[in-house]
N, C-alpha and C positions, 0 to 999 in steps of 0.2 A: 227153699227154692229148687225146680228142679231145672236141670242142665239138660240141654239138647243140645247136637252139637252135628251138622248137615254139610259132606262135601264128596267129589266126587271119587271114584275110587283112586286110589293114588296119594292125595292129599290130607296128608298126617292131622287130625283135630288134635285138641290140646289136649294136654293130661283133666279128668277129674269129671267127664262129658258120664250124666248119667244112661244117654240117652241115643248113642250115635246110629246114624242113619246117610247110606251110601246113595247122593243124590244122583241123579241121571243113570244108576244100575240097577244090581240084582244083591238082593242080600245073599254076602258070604258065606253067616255064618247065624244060629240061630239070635244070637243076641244081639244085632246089628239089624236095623231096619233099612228099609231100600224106600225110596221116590223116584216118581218119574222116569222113569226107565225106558219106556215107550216110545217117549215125546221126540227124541232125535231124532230115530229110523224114521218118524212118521213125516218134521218136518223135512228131512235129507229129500226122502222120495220124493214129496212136492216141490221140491227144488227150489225151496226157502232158503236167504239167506241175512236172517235178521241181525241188527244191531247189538253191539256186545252187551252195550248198556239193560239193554233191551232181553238180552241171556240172565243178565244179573239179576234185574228184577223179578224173571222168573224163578230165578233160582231163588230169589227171596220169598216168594208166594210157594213155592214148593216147600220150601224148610219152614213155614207159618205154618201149613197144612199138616207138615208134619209132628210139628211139636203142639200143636191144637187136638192131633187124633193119639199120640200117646201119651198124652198128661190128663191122665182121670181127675176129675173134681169131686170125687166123694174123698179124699184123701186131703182137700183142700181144709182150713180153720172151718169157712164160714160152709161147706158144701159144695162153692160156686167157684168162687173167686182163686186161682191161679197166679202164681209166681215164677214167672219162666225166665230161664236164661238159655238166647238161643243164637248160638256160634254158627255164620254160614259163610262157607269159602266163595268168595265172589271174582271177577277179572280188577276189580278197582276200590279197596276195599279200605282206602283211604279216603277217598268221596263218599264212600256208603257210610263211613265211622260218621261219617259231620251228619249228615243226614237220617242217621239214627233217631236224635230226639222225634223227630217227625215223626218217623214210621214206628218208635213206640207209642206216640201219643194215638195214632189212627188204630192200632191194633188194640190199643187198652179202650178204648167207645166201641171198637168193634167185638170185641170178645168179654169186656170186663175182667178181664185178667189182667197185672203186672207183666208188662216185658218190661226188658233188658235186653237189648242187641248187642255182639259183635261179628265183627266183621275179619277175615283173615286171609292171605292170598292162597291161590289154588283154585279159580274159578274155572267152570267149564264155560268153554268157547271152542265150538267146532269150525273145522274146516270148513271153505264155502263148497257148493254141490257142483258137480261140472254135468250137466251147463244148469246155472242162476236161470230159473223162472223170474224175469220182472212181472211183478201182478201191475197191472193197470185199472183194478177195484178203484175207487175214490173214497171209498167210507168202510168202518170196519163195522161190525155188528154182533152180540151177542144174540145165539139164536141157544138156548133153551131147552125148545121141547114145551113150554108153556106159552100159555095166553099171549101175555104181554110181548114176549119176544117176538110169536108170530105175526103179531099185527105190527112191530116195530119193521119189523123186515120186509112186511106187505109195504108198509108205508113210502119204503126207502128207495123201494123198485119203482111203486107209484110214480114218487118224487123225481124221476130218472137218474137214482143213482147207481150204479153196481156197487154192492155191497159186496166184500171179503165176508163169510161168515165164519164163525169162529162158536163151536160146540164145546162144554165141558161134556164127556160120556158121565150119564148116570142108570144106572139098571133099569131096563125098561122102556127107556128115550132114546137109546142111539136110533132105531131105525126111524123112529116119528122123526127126528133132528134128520137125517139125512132126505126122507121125504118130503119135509117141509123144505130143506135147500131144491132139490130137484124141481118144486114146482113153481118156488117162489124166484128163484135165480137159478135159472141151470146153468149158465155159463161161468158164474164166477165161485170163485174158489169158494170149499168148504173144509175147514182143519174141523177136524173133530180131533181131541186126544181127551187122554184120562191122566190125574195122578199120580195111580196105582200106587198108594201109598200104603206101605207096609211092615207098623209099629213091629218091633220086637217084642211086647209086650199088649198087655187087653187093653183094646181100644176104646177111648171117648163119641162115647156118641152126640156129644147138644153140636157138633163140628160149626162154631160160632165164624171161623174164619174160613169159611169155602170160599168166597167169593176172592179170596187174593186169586184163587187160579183162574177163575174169568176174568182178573184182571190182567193177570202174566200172559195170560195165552193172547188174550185180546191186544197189546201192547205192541210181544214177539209179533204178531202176523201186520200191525201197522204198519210196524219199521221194513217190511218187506214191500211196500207199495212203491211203483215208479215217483207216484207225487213224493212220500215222503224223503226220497233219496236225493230230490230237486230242493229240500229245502224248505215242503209246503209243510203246513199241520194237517197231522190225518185226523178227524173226528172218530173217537170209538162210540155207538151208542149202545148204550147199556137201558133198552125198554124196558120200565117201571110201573104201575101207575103210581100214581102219588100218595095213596093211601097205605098200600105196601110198602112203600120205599120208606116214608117214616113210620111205619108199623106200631102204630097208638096201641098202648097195653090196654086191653078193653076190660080186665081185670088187674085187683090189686098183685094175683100173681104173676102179672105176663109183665112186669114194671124192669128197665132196666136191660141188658141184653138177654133176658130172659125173653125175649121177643128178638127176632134176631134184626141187623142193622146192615145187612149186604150190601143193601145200593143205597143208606141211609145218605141224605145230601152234607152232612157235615163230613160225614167218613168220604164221601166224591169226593168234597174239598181239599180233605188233608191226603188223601193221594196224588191228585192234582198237583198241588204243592210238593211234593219227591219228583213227578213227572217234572215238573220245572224247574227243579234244582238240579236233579239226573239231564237235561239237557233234551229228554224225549219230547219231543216236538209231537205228542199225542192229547187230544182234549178228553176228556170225558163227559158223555153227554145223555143223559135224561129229557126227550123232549115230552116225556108224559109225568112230566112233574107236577103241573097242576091239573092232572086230570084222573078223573076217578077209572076204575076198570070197566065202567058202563058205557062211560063217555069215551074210551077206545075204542071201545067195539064198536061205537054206533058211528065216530069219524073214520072208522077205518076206513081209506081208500080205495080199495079192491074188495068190495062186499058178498059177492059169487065166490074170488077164490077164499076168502076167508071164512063161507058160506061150506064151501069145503074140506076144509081145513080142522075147522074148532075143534069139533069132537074128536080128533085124535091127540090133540092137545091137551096136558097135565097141567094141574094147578097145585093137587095135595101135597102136603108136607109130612105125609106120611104111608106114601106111595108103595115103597117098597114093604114097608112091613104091611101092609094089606091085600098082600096078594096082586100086587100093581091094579091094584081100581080106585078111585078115587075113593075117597073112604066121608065124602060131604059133611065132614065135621069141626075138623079143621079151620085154622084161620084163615088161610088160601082158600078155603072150599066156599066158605061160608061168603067171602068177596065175590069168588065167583057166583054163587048162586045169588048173590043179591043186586049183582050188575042190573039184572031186567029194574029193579027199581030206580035207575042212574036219577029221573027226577027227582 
């Protein structure tokens, strides 16, 4: 089993951590990995001032990401399959211990790897920003840089709501992610951060657990809405279609999270399930569950700006190593190009 072990600088991890990594800094030293480093100054400036709870759970998506990107599986019994033990200093870390079994059972569907959580004190929680930005957003949104998300955010403005957008940075997408906010909502807020996560050692590429960091980021910027602080529930939507979200292995070798399971509806469920134990008054929401990627685009509400839009927009799952062109081969690619047949 390998050891990971995630807290911020200052906060001693236990003896026997194969793997340690300085969450919210800068690695010290070569053998020390760093996360999230970025994500404070980014949200201080925006004069965010989110939920502790709401810190922790990032901090927990940030230490998943991390011990997902430096525990290679060719080292694994079977090639695949992982055994991780992963220590993260949280603000509350007596709540998170009970709440553990859940978030291992969500990450073991989501990655196919063994966890084993703990939990330990020394959590990072910053000061609030003077002066607090109250956002008055109503809904939060994950925006992408792909299809699905852009038509989910066209929708939502449609719908008259002000969406909070909320970007993972990935090579290639930050500027389409921010042009896509500018034209879709200029007025309401767009957090863009990164990860920046930074094994000590050679990094895993199948990276099965990205999407905790769409979910931590999405979360943090809820807890920042006027409504939420009144006591309301903020909806986060996380735009799917439905065929990608449970990503049917179309071969015998894509069986299993050998297909990946980001916004799979059971892995929804059992975060859901933490969000309501943790007390975060946050939904998770998929309204393109039953619908295919054909049938987005042809409902999509705003068909001129999305008319403008598309073609800047990524689907490939293999973007980056092809020189950022879509590479039409792909499982993402192959949905996209087969939307024109949605009948």
């Amino acid at each position: 089993m390998t050891t990971v072990g995630c807290a911020p600088a200052g906060t001693p991890l236990p003896l026997g951590i194969d793997t340690p990594f300085v969450l919210y800094g800068h690695r010290p030293s070569p053998n020390i990995g760093a996360v999230g480093a970025t994500i404070p100054p980014v949200v201080r400036a925006l004069g965010l001032s989110p939920a502790a709870r709401a810190w922790d759970f990032l901090s927990i998506a940030l230490s998943v990401i991390a011990a997902d990107e430096s525990t290679t599986r060719t080292t694994s019994a079977d090639g695949w399959t992982r055994q991780i033990k992963l220590t993260v200093a949280v603000i509350d870390p007596h709540f998170w211990n009970t709440a553990a079994p859940r978030l291992e059972e969500a990450l073991r569907f989501l990655t196919a790897d063994i966890w084993k959580l703990e939990f330990i004190e020394g959590g990072y929680l910053p000061g609030p920003p003077n002066p607090i930005k109250v956002r008055n957003e109503d809904v939060v949104c994950l925006l992408s840089g792909g299809m699905d998300s852009l038509i989910g955010a066209i929708d939502l403005v449609a719908a008259g709501h002000v969406p909070f957008l909320v970007s993972q940075i990935a090579k290639g997408d930050k500027h389409d992610q921010r042009a896509f906010a500018q034209r879709i909502a200029k007025q309401a807020m767009h957090l863009q951060v990164n990860h920046n996560a930074s094994p000590p050692g050679p990094s895993e590429r199948s990276q099965r657990a990205r999407s905790m960091m769409f979910f931590g980021i999405g979360i943090l910027a809820a807890t920042c809405l006027q409504s939420y602080g009144k006591g309301a529930a903020v909806e986060l939507f996380v735009p799917e279609n439905g065929f990608i979200s449970l990503n049917v292995p179309l071969t015998p070798m894509r069986l299993g999270s050998l297909s990946t399971r980001t916004t799979h509806p059971f892995y929804l469920a059992k975060i859901q399930e933490v969000l309501n134990a943790a007390g975060l008054n946050v939904k998770l929401v998929n309204p393109y569950q039953y619908k295919t990627k054909g049938e987005m685009l042809a409902d999509c509400k705003n068909q001129p700006l999305l008319q403008q839009l598309i073609g800047s927009s990524t689907s490939c799952g293999r973007y980056a190593r092809t020189g950022f062109r879509q590479c039409g081969r792909c499982v993402p690619c192959l949905v996209r190009r087969s939307q024109r047949w949605r009948s």
